[in-house]
N, C-alpha and C positions, 0 to 999 in steps of 0.2 A: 459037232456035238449040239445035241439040240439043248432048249433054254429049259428042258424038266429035268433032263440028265447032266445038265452041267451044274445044276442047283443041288443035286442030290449028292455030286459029287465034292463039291464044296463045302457043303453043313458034314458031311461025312468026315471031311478034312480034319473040320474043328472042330469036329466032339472029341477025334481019338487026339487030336492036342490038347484038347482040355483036359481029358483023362491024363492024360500023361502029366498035366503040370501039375492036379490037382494032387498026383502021386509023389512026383518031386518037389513040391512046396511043402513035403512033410515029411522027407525023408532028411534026418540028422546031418546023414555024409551027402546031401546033394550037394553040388555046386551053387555060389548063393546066385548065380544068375538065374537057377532052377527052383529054388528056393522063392526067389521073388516074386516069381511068375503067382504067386500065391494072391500078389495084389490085382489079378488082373483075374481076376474068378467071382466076377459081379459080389462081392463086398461093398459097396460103396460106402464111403468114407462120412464119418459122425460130420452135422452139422458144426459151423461158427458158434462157441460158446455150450454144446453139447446139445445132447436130445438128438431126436429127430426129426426130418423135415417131412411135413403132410403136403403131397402133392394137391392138385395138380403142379406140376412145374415148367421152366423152362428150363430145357437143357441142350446147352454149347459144346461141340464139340473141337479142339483144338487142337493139332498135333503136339507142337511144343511152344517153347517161348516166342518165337519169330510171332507162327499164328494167330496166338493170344494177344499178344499185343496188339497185334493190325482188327481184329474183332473186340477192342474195351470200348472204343466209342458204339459198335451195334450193342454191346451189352450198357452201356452207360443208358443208352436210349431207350430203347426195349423196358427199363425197370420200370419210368415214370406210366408208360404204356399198361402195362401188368403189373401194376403195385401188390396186390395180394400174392403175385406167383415170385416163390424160391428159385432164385437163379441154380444151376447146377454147371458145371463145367470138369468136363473128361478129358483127358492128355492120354498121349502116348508115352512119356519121358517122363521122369523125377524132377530136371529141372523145371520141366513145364508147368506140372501137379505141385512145386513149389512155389511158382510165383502166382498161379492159380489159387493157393488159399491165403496168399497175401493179401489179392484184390480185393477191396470193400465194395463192389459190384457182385461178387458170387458171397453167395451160401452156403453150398459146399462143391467141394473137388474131389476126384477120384480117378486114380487110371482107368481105362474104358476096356470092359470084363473082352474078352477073347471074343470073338465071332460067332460063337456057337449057340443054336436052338434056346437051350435049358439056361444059359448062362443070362443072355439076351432077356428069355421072358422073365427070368427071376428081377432081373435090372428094373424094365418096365413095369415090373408089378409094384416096384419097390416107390419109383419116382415119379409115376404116371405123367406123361408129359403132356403139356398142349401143344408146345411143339418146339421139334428138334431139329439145329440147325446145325451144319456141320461145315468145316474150312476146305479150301482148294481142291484136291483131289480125295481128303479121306472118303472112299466109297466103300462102304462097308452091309453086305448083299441082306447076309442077316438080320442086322440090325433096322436095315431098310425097310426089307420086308415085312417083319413085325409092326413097324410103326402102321406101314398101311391097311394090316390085314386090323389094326385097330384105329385107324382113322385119323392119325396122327399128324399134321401134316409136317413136312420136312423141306427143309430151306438149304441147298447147298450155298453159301455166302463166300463173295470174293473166289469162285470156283476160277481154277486152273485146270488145263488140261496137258501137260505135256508132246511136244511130237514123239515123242518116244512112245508113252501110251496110247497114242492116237495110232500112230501104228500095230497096234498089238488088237486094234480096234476087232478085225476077225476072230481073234481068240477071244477076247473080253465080253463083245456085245453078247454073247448066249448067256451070261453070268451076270453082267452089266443093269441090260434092256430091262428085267422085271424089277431090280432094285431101283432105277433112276424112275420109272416110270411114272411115279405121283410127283417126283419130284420138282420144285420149285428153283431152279438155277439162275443163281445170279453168277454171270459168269463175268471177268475181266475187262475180254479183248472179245472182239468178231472171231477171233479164231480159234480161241478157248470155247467159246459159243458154238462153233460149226465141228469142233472136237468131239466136245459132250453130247451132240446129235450121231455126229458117225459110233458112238460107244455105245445107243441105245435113248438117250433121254428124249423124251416129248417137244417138240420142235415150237407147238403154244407155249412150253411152261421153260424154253429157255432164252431167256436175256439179256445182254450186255449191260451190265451194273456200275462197272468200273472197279478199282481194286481199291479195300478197304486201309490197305495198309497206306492210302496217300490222305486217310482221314485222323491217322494218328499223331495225336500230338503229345511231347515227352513231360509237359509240366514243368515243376522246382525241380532245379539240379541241388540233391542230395547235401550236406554240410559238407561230405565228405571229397566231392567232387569242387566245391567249392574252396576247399582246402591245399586240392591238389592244382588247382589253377590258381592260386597266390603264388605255391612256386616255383611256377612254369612261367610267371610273366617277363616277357620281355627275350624267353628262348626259342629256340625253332623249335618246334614238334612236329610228328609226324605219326598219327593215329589208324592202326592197321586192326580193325574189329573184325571177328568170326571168323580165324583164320584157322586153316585145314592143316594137316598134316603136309609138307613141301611147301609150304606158303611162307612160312615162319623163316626159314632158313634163306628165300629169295629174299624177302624185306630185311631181314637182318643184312645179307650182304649188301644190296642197295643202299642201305640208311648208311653201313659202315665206311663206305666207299664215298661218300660225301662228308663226312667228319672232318675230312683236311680242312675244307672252307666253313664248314659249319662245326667248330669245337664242343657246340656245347649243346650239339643235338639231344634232342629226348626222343626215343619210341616209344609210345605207351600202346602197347600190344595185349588186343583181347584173343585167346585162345575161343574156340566156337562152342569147345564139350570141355567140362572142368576138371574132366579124369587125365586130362593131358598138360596140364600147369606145371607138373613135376620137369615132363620131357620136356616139354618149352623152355625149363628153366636150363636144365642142363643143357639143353640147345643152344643161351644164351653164353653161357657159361664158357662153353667150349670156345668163345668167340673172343672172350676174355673182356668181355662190357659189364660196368658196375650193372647192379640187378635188384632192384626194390621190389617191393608189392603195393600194390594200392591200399590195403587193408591197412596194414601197419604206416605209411603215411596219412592216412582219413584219420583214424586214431591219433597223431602226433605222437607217434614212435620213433618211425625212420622219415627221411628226409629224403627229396630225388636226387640222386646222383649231380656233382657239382660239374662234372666235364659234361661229356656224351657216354649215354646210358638208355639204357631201360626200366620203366615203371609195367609191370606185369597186372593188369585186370585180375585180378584172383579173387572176386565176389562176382556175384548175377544180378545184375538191376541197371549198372549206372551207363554200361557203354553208351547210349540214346545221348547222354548229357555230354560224355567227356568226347564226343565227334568235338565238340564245341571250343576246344582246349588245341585242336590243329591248326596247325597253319595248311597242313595238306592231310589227306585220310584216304585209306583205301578198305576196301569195303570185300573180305576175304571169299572163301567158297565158291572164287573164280579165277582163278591161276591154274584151279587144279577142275576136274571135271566133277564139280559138285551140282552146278546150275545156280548158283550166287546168292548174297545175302542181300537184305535191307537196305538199298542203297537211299530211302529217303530220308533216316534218320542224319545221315550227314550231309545231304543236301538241304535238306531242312535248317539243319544249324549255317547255311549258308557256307562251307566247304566246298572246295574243288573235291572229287571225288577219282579217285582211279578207280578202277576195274582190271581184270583178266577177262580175258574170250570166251570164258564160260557163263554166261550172264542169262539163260535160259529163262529159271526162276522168276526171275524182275524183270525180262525184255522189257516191257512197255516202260518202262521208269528208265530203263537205264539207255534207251532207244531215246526218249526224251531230253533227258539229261545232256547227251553226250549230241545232240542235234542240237541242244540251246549252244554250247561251246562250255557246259558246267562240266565237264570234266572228260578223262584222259583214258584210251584203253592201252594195257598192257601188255607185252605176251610175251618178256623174257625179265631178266634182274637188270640188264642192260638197258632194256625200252623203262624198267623201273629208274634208276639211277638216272636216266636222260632227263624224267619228269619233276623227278626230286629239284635236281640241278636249278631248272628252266624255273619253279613253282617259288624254292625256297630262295631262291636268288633273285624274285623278280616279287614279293610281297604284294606288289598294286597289282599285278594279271593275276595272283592268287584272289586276292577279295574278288576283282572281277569275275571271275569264273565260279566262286563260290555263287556271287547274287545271282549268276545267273542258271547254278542248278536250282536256288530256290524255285526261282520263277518260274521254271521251268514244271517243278512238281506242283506250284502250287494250281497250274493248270487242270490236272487232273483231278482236283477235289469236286468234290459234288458225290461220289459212289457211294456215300451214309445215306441223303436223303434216296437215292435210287432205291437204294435196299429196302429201306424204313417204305415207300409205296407201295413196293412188292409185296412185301410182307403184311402190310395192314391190309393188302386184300384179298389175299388169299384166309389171314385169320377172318375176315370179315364174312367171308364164302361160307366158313366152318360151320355145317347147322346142327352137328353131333349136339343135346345138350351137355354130354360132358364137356364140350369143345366150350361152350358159351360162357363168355365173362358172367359172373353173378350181379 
């Protein structure tokens, strides 16, 4: 398919979806997942404190929570840089678009309208950007396009490229090649690098940046996280974040099956999506293990369990801080074939780190990691329980291995200032005057 027909076939796509949603986001008896799609029909969302924002702006694009996070420091940076220009920040997710109009770095947030022509120009007419940067793979043809045909320039930041997408590279590149084309990529690895050239991008304008999420740092642990480690002191824990459907039910039987020697185990287990806390709980349940919330312990409601128990994550913020509460963590969305979570936030807090063999997502970090000796791959409940054993029974090879995932990631810092050179010169190229700082 050539790159004029496969474009046409595309925008084609997403008009008769937008039609369609802009029909079911106003129909009584839709479905409310039809219904909501309402929010993604370029509405963007009232500024912090109300009114409206007058462009020029900056605007970030993030998938969800994980991304947003790993881009606060390029947004922390960027403001002092562009003081006059309104941050803006799009998500794909609710939780994401939630913790997006938390941040005191954005101005406003909004889920990012559908893909389509009319949708797209209505946005940009709305936000005028100087320029839009967007995380790992969201490659989005439309939206791209636009920016160029108005001079926009656009920053793929902390790009990823999947070998899964990289082979899809003959189908993609005719749909791909004119959307990446201006584009500015900062990509991870050399091979996320040589990915985004096989999909269509400009081989001048792609870079090995480094990955932003090893520039993230989680700040003050919460009162409530503070709370909850007064009383945990002095117990085994064992901190299992962003864990998958089938994840849940492996760590639970591992952690259970070492309770003989360890009576007075804690898990504190973060589910990864928070429409799933109820099954977790009832997963818990069935196991017959006391079962608190974080919420109501942060509050001084409920207390953690006196024997061996579980503390259920059931708010969105604090996992980053409570890695810090383990004596071991495992780091979920790789047990199962998801491609893995954030493994730096609990190497960071100086944790041993397990993993599953699914670790795609974070290779480079968790390739580092597990090369320093900071932590343990897994690939059954049995290889779980072995590590548990070895980790919780032996406290001094535990810190060891924790300092040495620190060390390990903290090698890899430096991707903020890469980004921040790329960027100032490419804005600095911009001769458009609307492009020109005043």
């Amino acid at each position: 398919m050539t790159e004029r027909a496969a474009g046409a076939a595309y925008r084609g796509v997403m008009k008769l979806l937008a039609r369609a949603a802009e029909v079911a986001s106003r129909a009584p008896a839709a479905p409310a997942a039809w219904r909501a799609l309402g929010d993604r029909l370029g509405r963007p969302g009232a500024a912090k404190g109300g009114g409206a924002i007058a462009g020029p702006t900056l605007w970030m694009h993030a998938a969800s929570v994980g991304e947003l996070r790993a881009v606060r420091p390029l947004l922390a940076a960027l403001r002092p840089r562009r003081p006059s220009r309104p941050v803006v920040v799009t998500t794909l997710t609710r939780t994401g678009l939630e913790l997006a109009r938390s941040l005191p770095e954005v101005d406003r947030a909004a889920l990012l309208p559908l893909d389509a022509p009319g949708l797209m120009q209505r946005t940009l007419d709305t936000l005028r950007p100087e320029a839009f940067f967007f995380t790992e793979t969201e490659i989005w043809p439309t939206l791209l396009g636009a920016l160029t045909q108005r001079g926009v320039p656009a920053f793929l930041v902390s790009g990823r490229v999947s070998p899964r997408t990289a082979g899809r590279a003959a189908w993609l590149r005719p749909l791909y090649r004119p959307a990446l084309a201006g584009v500015v990529c900062c990509m991870q690895t050399a091979d996320d690098a040589e990915r985004a050239i096989a999909l269509g991008a400009d081989p001048a304008l792609v870079h090995v940046a480094g990955s932003l999420k090893f520039e993230t740092v989680a700040g003050e642990a919460p009162a409530g996280v503070r709370t909850l480690g007064a009383q945990l002191t002095g117990r085994p824990v064992v901190v299992a974040g962003s864990t998958h459907e089938g994840e849940e039910a492996a760590v639970l039987d591992a952690c259970t099956r070492v309770t003989t020697d360890h009576p007075r185990l804690v898990l504190l287990l973060a589910p990864r999506h928070p429409e799933r806390l109820e099954g977790v709980a009832r997963l818990v349940a069935g196991r017959g293990l006391p079962l608190e919330g974080y919420a109501a312990i942060a509050a001084g409601e409920r207390a953690v369990p006196e024997g061996a128990g579980v503390v259920l994550l059931d708010v969105m913020g604090p996992l980053a801080h409570c890695y810090a509460l383990g004596g071991v963590t495992f780091v979920g969305g790789s047990l199962v074939p998801v491609g893995g979570h954030n493994v730096l936030e609990s190497a960071r807090a100086a944790r041993p780190v397990l993993v599953g063999p699914h670790t795609a997502t974070m290779a480079d970090a968790v390739d580092r990691i597990l090369a320093a000796g900071g932590g343990v791959r897994v690939h059954s409940t049995d290889e779980f329980r072995a590590a548990l054993v070895r980790l919780l029974g032996d406290p001094a090879a535990a810190d060891e291995m924790g300092r040495r995932a620190r060390a390990a990631i903290e090698l890899g810092e430096g991707a903020l200032a890469r980004h921040l050179a790329l960027i100032d010169q490419r804005l600095a190229a911009a001769t458009s005057p609307r492009m020109a700082m005043p």
